[in-house]
C-alpha positions as a printed Julia matrix, in Angstrom:
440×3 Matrix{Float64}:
   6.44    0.06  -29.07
   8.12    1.99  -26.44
   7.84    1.71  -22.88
   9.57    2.68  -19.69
   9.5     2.06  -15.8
   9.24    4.91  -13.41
   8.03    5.03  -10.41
   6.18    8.22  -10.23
   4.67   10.83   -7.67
   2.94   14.4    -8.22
   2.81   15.6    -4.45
   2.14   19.4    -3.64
   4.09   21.46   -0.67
   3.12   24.28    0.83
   4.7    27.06    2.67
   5.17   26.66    6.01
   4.21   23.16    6.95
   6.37   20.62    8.14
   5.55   17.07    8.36
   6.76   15.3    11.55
   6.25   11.77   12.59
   3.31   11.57   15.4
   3.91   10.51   18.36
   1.68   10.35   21.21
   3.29   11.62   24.6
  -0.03   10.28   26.55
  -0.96    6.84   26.77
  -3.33    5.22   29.08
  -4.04    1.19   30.63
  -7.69    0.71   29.41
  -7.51   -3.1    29.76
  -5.51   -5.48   31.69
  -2.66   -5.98   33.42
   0.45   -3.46   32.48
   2.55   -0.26   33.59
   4.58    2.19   32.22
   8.58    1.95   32.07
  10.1     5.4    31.83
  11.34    6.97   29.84
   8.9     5.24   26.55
   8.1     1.3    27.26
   4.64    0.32   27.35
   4.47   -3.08   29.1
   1.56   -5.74   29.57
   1.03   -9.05   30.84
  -0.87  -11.76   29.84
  -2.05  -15.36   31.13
  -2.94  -16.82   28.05
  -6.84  -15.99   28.49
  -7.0   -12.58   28.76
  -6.24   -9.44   26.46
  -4.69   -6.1    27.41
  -4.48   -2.93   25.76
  -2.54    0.88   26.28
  -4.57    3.27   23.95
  -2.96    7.01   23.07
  -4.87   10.01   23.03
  -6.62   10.44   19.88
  -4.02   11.68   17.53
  -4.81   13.37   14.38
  -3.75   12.91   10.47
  -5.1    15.65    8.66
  -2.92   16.12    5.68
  -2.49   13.16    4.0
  -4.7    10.41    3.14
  -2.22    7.47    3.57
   0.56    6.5     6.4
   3.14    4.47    8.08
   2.49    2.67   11.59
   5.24    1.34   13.44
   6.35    0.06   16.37
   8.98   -1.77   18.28
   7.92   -4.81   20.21
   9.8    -7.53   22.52
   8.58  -10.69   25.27
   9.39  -12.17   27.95
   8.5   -16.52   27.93
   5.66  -15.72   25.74
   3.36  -17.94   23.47
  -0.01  -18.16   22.29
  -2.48  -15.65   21.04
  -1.27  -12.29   19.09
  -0.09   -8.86   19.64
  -2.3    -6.26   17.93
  -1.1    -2.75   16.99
  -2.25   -0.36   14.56
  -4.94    2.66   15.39
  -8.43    2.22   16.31
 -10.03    0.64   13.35
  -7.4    -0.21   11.67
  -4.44   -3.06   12.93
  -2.4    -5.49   12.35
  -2.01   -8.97   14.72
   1.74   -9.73   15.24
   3.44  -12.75   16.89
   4.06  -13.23   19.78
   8.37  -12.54   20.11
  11.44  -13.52   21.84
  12.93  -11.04   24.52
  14.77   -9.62   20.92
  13.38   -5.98   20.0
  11.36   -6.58   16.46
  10.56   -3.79   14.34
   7.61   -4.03   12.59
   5.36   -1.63   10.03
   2.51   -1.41    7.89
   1.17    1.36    5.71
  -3.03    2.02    5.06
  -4.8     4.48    3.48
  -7.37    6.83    5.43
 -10.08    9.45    4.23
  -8.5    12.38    5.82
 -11.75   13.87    7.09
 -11.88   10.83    9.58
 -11.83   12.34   13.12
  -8.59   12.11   15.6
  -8.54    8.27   16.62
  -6.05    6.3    19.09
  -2.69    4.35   18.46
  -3.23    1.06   20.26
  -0.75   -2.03   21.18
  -1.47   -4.53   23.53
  -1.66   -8.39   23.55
  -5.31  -10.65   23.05
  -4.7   -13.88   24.73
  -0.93  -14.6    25.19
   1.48  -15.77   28.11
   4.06  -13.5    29.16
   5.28   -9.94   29.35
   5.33   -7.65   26.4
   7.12   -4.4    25.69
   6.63   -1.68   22.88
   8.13    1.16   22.33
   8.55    3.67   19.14
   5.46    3.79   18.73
   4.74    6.07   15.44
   2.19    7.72   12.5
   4.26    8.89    9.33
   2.58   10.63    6.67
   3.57    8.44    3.07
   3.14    8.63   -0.24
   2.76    6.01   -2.51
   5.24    5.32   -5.39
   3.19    3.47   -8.59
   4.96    2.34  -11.72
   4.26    4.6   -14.62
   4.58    3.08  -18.6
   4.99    4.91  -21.64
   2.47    3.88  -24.33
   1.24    5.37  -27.67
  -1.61    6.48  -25.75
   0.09    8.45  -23.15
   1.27    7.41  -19.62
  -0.02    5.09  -17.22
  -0.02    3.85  -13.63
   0.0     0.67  -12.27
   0.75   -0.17   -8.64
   0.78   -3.09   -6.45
  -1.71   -6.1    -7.57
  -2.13   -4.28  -10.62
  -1.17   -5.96  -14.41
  -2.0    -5.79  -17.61
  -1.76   -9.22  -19.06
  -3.19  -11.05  -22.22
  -5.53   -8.83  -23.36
  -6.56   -7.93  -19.93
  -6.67   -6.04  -17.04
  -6.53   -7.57  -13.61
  -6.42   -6.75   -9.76
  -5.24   -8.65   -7.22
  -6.14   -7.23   -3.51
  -3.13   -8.91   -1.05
  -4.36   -7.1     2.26
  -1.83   -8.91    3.99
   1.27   -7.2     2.5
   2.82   -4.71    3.83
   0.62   -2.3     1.8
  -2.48   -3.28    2.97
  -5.22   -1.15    1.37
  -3.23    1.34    0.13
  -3.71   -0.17   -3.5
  -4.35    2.22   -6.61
  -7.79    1.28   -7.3
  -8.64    2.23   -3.05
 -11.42    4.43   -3.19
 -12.84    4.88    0.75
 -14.15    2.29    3.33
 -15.73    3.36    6.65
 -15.01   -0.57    7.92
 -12.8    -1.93   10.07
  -9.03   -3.47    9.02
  -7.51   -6.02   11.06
  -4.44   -7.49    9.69
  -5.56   -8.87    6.12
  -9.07   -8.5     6.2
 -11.95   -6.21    6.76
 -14.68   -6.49    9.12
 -18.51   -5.65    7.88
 -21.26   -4.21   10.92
 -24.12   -2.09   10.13
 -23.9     1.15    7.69
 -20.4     0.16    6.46
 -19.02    0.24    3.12
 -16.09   -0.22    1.11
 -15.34    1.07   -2.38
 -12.79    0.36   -5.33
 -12.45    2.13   -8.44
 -10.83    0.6   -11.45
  -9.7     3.06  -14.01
  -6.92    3.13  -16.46
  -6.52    6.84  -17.12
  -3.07    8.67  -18.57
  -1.31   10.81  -16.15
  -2.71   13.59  -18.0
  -5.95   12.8   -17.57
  -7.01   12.97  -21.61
  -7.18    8.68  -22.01
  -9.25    6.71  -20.48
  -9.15    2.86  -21.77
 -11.99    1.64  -22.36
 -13.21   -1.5   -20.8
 -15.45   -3.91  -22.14
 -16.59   -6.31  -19.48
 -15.76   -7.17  -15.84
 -15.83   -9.28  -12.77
 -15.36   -9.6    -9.74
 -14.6   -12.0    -7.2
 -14.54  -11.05   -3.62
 -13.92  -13.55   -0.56
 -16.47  -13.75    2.58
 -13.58  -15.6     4.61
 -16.21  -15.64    7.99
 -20.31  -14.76    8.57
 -22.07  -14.85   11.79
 -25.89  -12.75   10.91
 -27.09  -10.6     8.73
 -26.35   -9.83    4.86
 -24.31   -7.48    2.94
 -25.0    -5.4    -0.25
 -22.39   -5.64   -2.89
 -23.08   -2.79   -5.42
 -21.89   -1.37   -8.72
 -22.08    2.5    -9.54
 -24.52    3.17  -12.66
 -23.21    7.03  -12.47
 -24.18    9.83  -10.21
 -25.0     8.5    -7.09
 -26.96    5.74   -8.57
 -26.26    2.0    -7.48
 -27.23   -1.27   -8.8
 -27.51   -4.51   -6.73
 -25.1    -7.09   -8.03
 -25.45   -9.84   -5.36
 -26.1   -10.31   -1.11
 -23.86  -11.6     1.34
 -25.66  -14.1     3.88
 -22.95  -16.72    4.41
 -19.01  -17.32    3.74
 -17.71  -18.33    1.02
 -16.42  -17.11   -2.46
 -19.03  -14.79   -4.87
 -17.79  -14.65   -8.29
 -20.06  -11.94  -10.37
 -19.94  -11.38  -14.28
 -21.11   -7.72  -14.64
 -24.44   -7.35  -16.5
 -23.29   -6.45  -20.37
 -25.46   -3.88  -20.69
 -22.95   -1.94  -18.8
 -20.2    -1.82  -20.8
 -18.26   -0.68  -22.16
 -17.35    1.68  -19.99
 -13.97    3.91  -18.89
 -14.55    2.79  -14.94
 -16.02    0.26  -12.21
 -16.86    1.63   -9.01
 -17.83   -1.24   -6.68
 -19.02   -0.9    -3.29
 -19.73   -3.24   -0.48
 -22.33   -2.41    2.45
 -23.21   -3.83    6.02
 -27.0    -3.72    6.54
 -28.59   -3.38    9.97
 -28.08   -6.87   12.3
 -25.04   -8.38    9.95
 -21.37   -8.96   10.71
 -19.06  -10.48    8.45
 -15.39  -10.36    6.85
 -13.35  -10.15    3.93
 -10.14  -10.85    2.59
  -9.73  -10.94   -0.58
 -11.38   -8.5    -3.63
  -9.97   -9.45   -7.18
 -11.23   -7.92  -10.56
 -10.44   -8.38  -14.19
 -12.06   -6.46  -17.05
 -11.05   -7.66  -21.09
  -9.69   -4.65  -23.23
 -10.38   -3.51  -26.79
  -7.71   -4.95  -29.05
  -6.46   -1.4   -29.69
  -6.72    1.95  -28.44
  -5.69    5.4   -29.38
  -2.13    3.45  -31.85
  -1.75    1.44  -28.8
  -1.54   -2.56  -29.2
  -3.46   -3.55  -26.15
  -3.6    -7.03  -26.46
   0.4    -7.52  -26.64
   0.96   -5.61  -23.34
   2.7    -7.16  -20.36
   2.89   -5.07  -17.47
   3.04   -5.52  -14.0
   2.54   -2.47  -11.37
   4.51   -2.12   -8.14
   4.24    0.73   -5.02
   6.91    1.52   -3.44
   5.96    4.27   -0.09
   8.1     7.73    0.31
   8.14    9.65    3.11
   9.31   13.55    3.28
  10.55   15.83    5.81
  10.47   19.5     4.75
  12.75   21.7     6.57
  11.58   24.57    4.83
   8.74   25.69    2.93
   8.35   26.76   -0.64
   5.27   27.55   -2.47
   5.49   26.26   -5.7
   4.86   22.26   -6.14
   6.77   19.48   -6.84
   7.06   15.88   -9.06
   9.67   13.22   -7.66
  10.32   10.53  -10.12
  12.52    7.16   -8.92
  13.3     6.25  -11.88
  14.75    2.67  -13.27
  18.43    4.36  -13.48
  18.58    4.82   -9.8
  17.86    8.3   -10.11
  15.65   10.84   -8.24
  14.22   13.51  -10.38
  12.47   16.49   -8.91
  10.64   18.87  -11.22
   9.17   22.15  -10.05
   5.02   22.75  -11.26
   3.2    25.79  -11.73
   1.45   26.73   -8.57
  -2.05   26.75  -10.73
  -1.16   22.86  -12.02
  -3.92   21.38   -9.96
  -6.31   24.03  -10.88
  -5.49   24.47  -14.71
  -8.49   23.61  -17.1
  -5.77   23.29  -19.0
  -3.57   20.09  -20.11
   0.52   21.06  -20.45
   3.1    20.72  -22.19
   4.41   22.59  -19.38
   8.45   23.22  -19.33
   9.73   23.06  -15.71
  13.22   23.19  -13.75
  14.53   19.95  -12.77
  17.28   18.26  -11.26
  17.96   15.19  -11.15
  19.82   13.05   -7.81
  21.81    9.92   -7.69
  19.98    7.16   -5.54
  21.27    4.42   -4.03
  19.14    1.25   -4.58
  18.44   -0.35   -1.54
  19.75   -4.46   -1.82
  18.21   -5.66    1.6
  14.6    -5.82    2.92
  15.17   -3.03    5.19
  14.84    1.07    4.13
  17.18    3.34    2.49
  17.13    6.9     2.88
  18.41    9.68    0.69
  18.86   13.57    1.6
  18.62   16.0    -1.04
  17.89   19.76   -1.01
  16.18   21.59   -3.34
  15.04   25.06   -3.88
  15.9    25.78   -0.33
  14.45   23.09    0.82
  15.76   19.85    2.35
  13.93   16.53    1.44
  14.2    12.94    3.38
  13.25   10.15    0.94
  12.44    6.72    2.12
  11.96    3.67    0.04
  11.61    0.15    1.2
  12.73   -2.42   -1.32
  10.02   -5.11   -2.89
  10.54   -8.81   -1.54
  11.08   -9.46   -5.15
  13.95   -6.87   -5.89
  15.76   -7.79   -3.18
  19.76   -8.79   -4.44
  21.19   -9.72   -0.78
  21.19  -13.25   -1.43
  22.54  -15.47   -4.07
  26.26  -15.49   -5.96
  27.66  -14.45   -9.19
  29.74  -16.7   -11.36
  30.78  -14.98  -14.03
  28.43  -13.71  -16.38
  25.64  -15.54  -14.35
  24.47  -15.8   -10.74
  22.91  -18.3    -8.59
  20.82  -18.83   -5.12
  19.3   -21.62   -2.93
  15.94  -23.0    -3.7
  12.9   -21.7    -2.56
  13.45  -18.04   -4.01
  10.93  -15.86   -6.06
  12.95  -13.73   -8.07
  12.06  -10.7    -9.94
  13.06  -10.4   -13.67
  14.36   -6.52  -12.87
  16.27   -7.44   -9.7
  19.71   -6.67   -9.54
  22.57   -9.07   -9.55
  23.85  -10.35   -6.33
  27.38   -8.5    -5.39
  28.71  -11.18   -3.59
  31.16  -14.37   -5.22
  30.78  -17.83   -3.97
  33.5   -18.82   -1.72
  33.49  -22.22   -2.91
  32.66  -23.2    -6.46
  28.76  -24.43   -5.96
  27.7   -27.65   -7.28
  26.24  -26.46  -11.18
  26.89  -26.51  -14.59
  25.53  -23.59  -16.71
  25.4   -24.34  -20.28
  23.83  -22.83  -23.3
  20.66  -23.97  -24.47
């Protein structure tokens, strides 16, 4: 069987638009102690008890459905408590720093018919002054991993695998990506830093779904459960729900105290080609959750495909784009495992067509230099007439800046994880390290 990495986007552009950071030019003091340090330093004080808070005006993200938040932060004698940023409803608590500038960034996903909301940074009980600046919304895209099967192709992101007969999701809200996961459906809850908080009338959803790209497979699958973390409870109960089509639900189990909730879906269910599971506050409750894992068995075989030997592993990486100019017709970028960027031109009616390719479009294909380091890479590339800014950020696992060849091998410290598809480390020992390699 054949099968092949990419790492694969369909994204349309339109004429006209361009897609700029946002950044807020008005920020105000709504808590606390804390001034403003021209020309772009937002600066509070704490005494270890208290919290303080600059909120922007409400800024707007209308376009996409997921971003990037960043922001630079730095102290002054500071300890204690955290420093959390994000936009209202959605943040992430950060350590308190040295008097060093620290860059830090998350990305999240957001129904884009959400109102205009504020960027906020601040501190919540911590000694000492704190600083922020570059203070930013980008627009992103996810990146999944795409494999070639018999059946067609598939994706797989982040937390996603396909292992043993099986398919299984792993929800790590504390990554960098927090919800921004394939399976993400919508949420009207609150995010703060790995975990989402429940009050009355809100819900969070997750589909899982293993369609082809083209939309004609669906694997089947023939049982499923889930296991979803209440990490704290104060009053009240939740709902946790599964979708029996339409907008029919059916109660799998309440919420009324912490703890973990394993559920076996009822049989009768399956199988089936998708789980949609939500996750409600009722009136009175408040509670939060970290962690929302499912697995679901697979049929042996499916459409010449041998299901059961399968080993794959998904992975997100997050692009952003800046289009100088506009062109109507819409585009695929592919990162592909060469180190390539391939950019395909669509038929304007893609999205629309009733109809299923093959479809025979221009391409061209770009060099791309693989990031080594934690940090970003960016690559410029025009085409069509118009100019494209690509940024990936390289998985923890991929990473090659550490470690040394010797000869045909290499080797690093202890304490490592290590990706089988990482690249070799470039740089030679300058001492001969204390191993033998030998064959087996």
């Amino acid at each position: 069987m054949k099968s092949s990495f990419l790492r694969l986007l369909f994204f349309a552009l339109f004429c006209g638009y361009c897609f700029p950071p946002i950044v807020a030019q008005d920020w105000r003091l709504l808590n606390g102690t804390g001034e403003r340090i021209p020309p772009d330093i937002l600066q509070v004080i704490g005494d270890g008890t208290d919290t303080a808070y600059w909120h922007s005006e409400p800024v707007s993200m209308p376009m996409f459905g997921c971003y990037r938040f960043s922001v630079s932060h730095r102290g002054v004698d500071t300890n204690g408590g955290c420093l959390p940023c994000g936009v209202e409803g959605f943040s992430r608590d950060y350590s308190a720093v040295s008097n060093q500038w620290t860059d830090e960034s998350f990305y999240f996903s957001r129904h884009i018919n959400l109102p205009p909301v504020p960027m906020r940074v601040g501190h919540w009980e911590s000694n000492g002054t704190f600083q922020f600046r570059d203070v930013k919304i980008e627009p992103v895209v996810p990146v999944l991993s795409e494999f070639d099967l018999p059946l067609g192709k598939i994706w797989l992101g982040h937390g996603e695998t396909i292992r043993n007969g099986k398919y299984n999701f792993r929800s790590n809200f504390g990554g960098v990506g927090t919800n921004t996961q394939r399976p993400f459906s919508s949420t009207s809850a609150a995010f703060n830093s790995n975990r989402w908080n429940f009050g009355a009338e809100s819900q969070l959803s997750y589909n899982f779904r293993l369609t082809t790209r083209d939309q004609v497979s669906t694997i089947p699958l023939t049982n499923g459960k889930l296991v979803i973390n209440v990490c704290y409870h104060t009053q009240g109960e939740g709902v946790i729900e599964i979708s029996t089509g339409g907008w029919e639900w059916s109660e799998l189990a309440r919420i009324t105290k912490a703890g973990t909730l394993e559920i076996i879906l009822p049989e009768n269910l399956f199988p089936r080609e998708s789980v949609l599971a939500r996750i409600r506050g009722l009136d009175g409750c408040y509670f939060q959750i970290d962690r929302i894992d499912f697995e679901a068995p697979l049929p042996e075989t499916y459409k010449n495909t041998d299901l059961h030997s399968l080993n794959l592993r998904g992975d997100t990486l997050f692009a952003t784009m800046d289009v100088k100019e506009g062109s109507l017709r819409r585009y695929r970028l592919a990162l592909t495992q060469n180190d390539e960027i391939t950019v395909v031109g669509q038929p304007r009616d893609f999205w629309s067509a009733s109809i299923v390719g093959p479809f025979t479009w221009d391409a061209k294909t770009i060099p791309l230099e693989k990031s080594r380091s934690p940090g970003e890479i960016e690559t410029t590339f025009e085409f069509e007439g118009t100019t494209y800014t690509l940024t990936t950020q390289t998985h923890p696992l991929e990473r090659s800046d550490y470690g040394y060849r010797i000869g045909e091998h290499w080797w690093c410290e202890a304490d490592w994880k290590v990706s089988r598809d990482r690249l070799p480390p470039e740089k030679m020992p300058e001492t001969v390290k204390p191993i033998t390699l030998s064959a087996a």
